[in-house]
N, C-alpha and C positions, 0 to 999 in steps of 0.2 A: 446702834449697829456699829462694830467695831472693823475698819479695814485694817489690814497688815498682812507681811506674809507668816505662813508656820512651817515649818518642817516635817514633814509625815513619814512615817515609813507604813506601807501598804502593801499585803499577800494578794498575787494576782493571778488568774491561768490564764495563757491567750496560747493560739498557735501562728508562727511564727514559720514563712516560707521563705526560708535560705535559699539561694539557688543551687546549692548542690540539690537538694528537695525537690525543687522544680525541675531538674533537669532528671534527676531519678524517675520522676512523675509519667517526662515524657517519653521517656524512654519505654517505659513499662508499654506504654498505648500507642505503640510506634508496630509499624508489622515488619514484616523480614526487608523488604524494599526499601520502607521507611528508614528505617536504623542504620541500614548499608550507604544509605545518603548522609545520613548525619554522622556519622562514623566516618568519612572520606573527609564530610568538611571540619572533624575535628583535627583530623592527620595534618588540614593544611596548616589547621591554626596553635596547632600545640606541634612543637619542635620533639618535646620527648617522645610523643608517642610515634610509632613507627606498627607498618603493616607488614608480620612477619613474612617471606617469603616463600619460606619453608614449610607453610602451616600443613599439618597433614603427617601422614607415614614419613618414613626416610630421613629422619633427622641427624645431623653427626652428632658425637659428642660433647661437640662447644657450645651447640643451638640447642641442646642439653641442660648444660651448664646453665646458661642464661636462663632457659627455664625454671631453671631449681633457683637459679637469684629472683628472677621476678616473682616467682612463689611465695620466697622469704619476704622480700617486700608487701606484695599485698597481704599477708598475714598479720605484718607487723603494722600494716594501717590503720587497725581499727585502735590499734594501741598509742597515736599520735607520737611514733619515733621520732629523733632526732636525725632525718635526713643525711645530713653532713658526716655525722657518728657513724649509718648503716652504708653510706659510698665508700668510706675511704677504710674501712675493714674490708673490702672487697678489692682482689690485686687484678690487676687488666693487661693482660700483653701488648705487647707494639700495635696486634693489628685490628684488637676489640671493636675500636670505637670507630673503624669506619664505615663510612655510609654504605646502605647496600646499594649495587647496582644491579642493574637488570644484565640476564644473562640469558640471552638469546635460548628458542633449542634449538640440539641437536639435530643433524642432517635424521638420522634415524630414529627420532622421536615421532609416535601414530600420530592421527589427526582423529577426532568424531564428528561425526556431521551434526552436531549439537554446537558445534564451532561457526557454522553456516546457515546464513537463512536465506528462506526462497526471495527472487524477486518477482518483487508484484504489481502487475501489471495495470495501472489504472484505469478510468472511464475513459479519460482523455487520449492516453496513450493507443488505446485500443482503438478507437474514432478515430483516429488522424494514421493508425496505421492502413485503416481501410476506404480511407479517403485517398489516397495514395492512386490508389489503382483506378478513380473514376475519371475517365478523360471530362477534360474541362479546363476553359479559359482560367487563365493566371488570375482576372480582376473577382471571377464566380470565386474559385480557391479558396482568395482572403478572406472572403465573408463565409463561405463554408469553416475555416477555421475560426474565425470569429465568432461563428454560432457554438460550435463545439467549447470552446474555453468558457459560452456565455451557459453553459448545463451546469445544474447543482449535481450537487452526491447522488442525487435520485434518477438523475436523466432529463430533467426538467427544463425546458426554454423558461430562461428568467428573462427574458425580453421580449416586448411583443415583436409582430412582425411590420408594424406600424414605425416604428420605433428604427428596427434595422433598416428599411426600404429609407426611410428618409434619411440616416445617417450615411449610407455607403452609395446613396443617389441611385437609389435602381426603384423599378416601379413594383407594386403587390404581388403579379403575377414573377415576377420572376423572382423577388425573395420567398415565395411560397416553393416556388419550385426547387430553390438549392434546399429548403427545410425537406421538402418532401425524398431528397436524396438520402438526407442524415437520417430520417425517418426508417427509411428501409436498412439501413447499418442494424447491427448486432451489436446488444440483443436488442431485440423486439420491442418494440414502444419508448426506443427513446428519442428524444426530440421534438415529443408531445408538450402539447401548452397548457394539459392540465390530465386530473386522472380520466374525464370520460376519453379524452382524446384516445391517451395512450393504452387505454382498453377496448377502444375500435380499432386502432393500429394490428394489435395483436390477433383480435377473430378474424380482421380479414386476414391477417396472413396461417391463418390457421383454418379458414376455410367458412368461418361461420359467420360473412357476414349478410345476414339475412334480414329483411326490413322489420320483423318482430325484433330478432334480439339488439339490433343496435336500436329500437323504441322504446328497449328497455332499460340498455346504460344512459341513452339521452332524458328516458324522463324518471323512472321507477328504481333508480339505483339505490337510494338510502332506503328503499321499502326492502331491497336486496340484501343490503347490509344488514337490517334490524326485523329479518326473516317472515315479512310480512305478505307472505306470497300469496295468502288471499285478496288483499287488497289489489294485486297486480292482476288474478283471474278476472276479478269482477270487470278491470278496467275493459283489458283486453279481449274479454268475452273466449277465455280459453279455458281448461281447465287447471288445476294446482297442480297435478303431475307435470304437464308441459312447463308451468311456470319454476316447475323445479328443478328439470332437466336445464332450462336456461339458465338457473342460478347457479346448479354446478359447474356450466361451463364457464360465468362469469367467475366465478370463487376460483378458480385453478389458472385464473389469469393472474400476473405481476405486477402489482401496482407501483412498484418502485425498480425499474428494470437496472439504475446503476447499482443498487447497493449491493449488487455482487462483485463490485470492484473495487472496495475498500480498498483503500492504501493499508500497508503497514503500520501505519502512525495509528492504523484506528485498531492494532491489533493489543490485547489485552490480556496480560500472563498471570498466573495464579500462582505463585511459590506460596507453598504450603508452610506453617509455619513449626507444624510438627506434624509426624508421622506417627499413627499407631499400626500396629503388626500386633498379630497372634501368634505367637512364640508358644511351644509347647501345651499348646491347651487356654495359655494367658495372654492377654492385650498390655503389652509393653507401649508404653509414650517413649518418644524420644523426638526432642526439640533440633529443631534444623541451625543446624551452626555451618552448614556447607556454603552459604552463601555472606556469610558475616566473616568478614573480615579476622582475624588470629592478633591481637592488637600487644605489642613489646614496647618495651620501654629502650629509646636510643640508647645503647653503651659509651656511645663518643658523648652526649650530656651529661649522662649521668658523673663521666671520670671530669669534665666540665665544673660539676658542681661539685665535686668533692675535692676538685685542688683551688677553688677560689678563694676567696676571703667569705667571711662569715657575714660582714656588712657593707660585700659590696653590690654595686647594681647586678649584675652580674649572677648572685646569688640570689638575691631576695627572685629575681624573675625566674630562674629554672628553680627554682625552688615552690614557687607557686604554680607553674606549670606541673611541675612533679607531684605536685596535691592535688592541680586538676586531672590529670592523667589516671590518678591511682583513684580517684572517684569516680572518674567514667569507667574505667573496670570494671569497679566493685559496682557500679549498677548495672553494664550487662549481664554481670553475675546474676546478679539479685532477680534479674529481670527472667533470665531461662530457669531460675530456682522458680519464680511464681509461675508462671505460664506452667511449668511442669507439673507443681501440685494443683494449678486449676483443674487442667484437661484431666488429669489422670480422676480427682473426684469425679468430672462428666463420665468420662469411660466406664468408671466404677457404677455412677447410678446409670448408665445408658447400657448396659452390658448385652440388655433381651434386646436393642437394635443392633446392634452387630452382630448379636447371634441369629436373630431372624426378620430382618428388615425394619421399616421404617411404618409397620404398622403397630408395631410394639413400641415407638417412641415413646416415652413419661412425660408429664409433665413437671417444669424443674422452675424454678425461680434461684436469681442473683443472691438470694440469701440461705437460700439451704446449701450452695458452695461453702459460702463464706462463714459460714457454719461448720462446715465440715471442714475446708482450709483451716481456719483461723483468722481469717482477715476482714476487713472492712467490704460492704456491697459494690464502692464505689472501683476498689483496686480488684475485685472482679472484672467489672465492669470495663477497666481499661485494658485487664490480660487476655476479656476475647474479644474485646473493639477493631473490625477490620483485619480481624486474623483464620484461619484457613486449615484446617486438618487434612491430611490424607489417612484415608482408612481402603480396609478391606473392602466397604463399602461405596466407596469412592470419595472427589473433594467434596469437604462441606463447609461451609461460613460458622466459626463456634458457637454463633449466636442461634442457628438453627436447631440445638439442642438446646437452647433456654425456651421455650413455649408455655404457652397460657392452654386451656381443656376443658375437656369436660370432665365426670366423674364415671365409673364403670361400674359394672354391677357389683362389686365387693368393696366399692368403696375407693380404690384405686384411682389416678387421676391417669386422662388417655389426652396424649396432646392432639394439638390442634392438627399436626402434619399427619396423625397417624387418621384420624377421621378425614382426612380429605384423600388420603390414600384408599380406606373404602369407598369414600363415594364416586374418585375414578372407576374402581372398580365394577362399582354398582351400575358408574352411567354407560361403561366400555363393553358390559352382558346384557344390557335391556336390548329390548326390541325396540328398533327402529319406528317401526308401528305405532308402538304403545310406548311410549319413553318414562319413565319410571316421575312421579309428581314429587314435590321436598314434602309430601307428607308421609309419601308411599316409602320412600328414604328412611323418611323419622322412623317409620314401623319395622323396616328392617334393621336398622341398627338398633332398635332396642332389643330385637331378637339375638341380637351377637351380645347383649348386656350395657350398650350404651345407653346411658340418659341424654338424650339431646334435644332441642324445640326446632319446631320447624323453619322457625326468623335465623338460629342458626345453621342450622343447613343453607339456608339460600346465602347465607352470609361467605360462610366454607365454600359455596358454588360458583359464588360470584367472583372471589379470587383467586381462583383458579380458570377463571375464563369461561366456564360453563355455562352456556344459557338455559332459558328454562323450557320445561319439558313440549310449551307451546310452540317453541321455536325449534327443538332437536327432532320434531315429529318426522317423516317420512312418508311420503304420500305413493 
């Protein structure tokens, strides 16, 4: 066996993830929120780029001009110009290159109330507003507020009262008694030390409380929950109608009486990331840029790097910045070019749900886009990841037009949204009485030409929250 080294020369394919690539990548699987944050923190870290102010209608002539230079420039990117060469052919007045500042508006500029959000009123704030008005010692007070700050989101005492009587040195009967003030506060059941509490709170103040139905939230509540109201007649020696009237009155109680006071913080907006409209008979896409920043290239850098030296520090760094800048462009671009031919193939094959609802949905899979695109499953897959359509139809998650199905009577595939849109249907006309069985289901969809089994039916049933037909009965 002979060691030594040799010289090889060797044809090889590998791929290779630059980070322009990478960052193209994420851009593409970024949604409108996403991008507008990374977009801000490129502003801080790249000098050249700058966030035009002007973006939109009304442009003068100059913020014109610069347009048709930054044109030329990203044209000529793909061509790797000579930077140096394409600045200093370009002439810049006195007052090009300065920074912009903000400029106030106008005494007679509108406002919209889209400029303005409500305020919102929390659990706590509400409590302690109506704590206010209950006469009471200064020392009760502090522990009355001390109980209130001690509620979850839900209303909930997260502390016994075991707990508070010996930390604030007062005895059981009388930390029972400042709870049972916060108790009677608004709304109704809160201040309860668990769910039966705060669902005896509520019947008595609603008038029902009677020694059956609170024997019912103290012992037969989860037979309530998982509609087991036979089991509840047998105990109580009543019959199942009574035991049903009692569960509807339990069911129209609140079991979580704060979460009607969400803070704002817990409030959740949906910028859509494109819009389709029916224009003239046709469904136009058009990708939302109202919220994405209008991104220029600094004029004071750029005249910067064009009267520098060619090898100085100076240079080499806005010179590099200027290749990052003109990349991150050229991938927003990239990025509203794909999203645009995504949606518009969806639109294309979705066309019978926009024209009549969502029981005509298809069935579509990531690769019959990418088929029809031209592109890989994966870069699908990142142009509706977490992105958001507004339609005539209303918002939808992209991803809700990709659906798995069954097959229909001609062969056709029916997604899975649009069979669960009949079986609403199917369960929202049955009789109450007689509530329709997942086999009695199977037989009517197959009379509309669905093939379906009954394991999917209950499948379809179950997530949508439907129980089965033993429990939706009616006595």
């Amino acid at each position: 066996m002979r060691l030594g080294y040799d010289l090889t020369i060797e044809q090889a394919q590998k791929l290779v993830m630059t980070p322009e690539l990478i960052q193209a990548i994420q851009i593409l699987q970024f949604n409108t929120q996403e991008l507008e944050a990374y977009v801000d923190e490129q502003v801080l870290a790249n000098p050249i780029l700058e966030i035009d102010p002007q973006d939109g209608e009304g442009q003068s002539d100059r913020e014109q001009a610069e347009e048709k230079d930054e044109t030329s420039l990203r044209s000529a990117a793909d061509s790797d110009p000579d930077w140096i060469e394409q600045l200093k052919e370009r002439e810049y007045d006195d007052i090009s290159y300065k920074q912009w500042q903000y400029q106030s508006r106008s005494e007679g500029s509108e406002y919209t109330f889209e400029q303005f959000v409500g305020n919102h009123v929390s659990l706590t704030e509400n409590l302690m507003f109506q704590l206010q008005f209950v006469p009471m010692k200064k020392s009760r007070r502090l522990v009355a507020k001390y109980m209130i700050e001690s509620l979850d989101e839900n209303g909930y005492l997260t502390q016994s009262v075991e707990e508070l009587a010996g930390q604030f040195h007062l005895t059981l009967s009388e930390t029972e008694e400042i709870l049972r003030i916060i108790q009677g506060f608004d709304p109704v059941g809160v201040g309860a030390r668990d769910l039966k509490e705060c669902l005896k709170i509520q019947l008595r103040h609603r008038g029902y409380d009677q020694p059956l139905i609170l024997r019912v939230v103290d012992e037969y509540l989860e037979d309530v929950a998982n509609r087991r109201l036979s089991n509840i007649a047998r105990a109580l020696s009543i019959t199942v109608k009574e035991v049903q009237e009692i569960s509807d009155v339990i069911r129209s109680l609140e079991p979580k009486p704060g979460r009607q006071f969400e803070g704002s913080d817990a409030t959740r907006y949906i910028v859509p990331d494109v819009t389709v409209e029916k224009i003239d008979g046709e469904y136009v896409v058009l990708v939302n840029e109202s919220s994405t920043p209008h991104l220029t290239l600094s004029p004071y850098y750029q005249k910067m790097l064009a009267e520098s030296e060619k090898d100085s520090n100076i240079n080499q760094f806005l010179t590099g910045r200027l290749n990052s800048a003109m990349w991150l462009i050229k991938s927003i671009e990239q990025r509203k070019q794909t999203i645009y031919n995504v949606v518009s193939a969806v639109v294309k094959y979705q066309q019978d749900f926009f024209e009549y609802g969502a029981k005509h949905l298809k069935t579509l899979t990531l690769k019959q886009i990418a088929d029809e695109v031209g592109i890989h499953e994966s870069t699908v897959s990142r142009s509706i990841n977490g992105k958001y359509m507004q339609s005539p139809r209303g918002v939808f998650e992209l991803k809700y037009f990709f659906t798995s199905g069954v097959s229909g009577g001609f062969g056709e595939g029916i997604a899975s949204e649009s069979i669960k849109t009949l079986i609403r249907e199917i369960v929202d006309s049955e009789d109450p009485k007689a509530p329709k069985s997942d086999q009695a289901m199977v037989e009517i969809l197959q009379q509309k030409g669905i093939r379906i089994s009954r394991r999917t039916v209950a499948k379809y049933r179950d997530e949508m929250h439907v129980a089965a037909s033993s429990k939706r009965k009616r006595y």
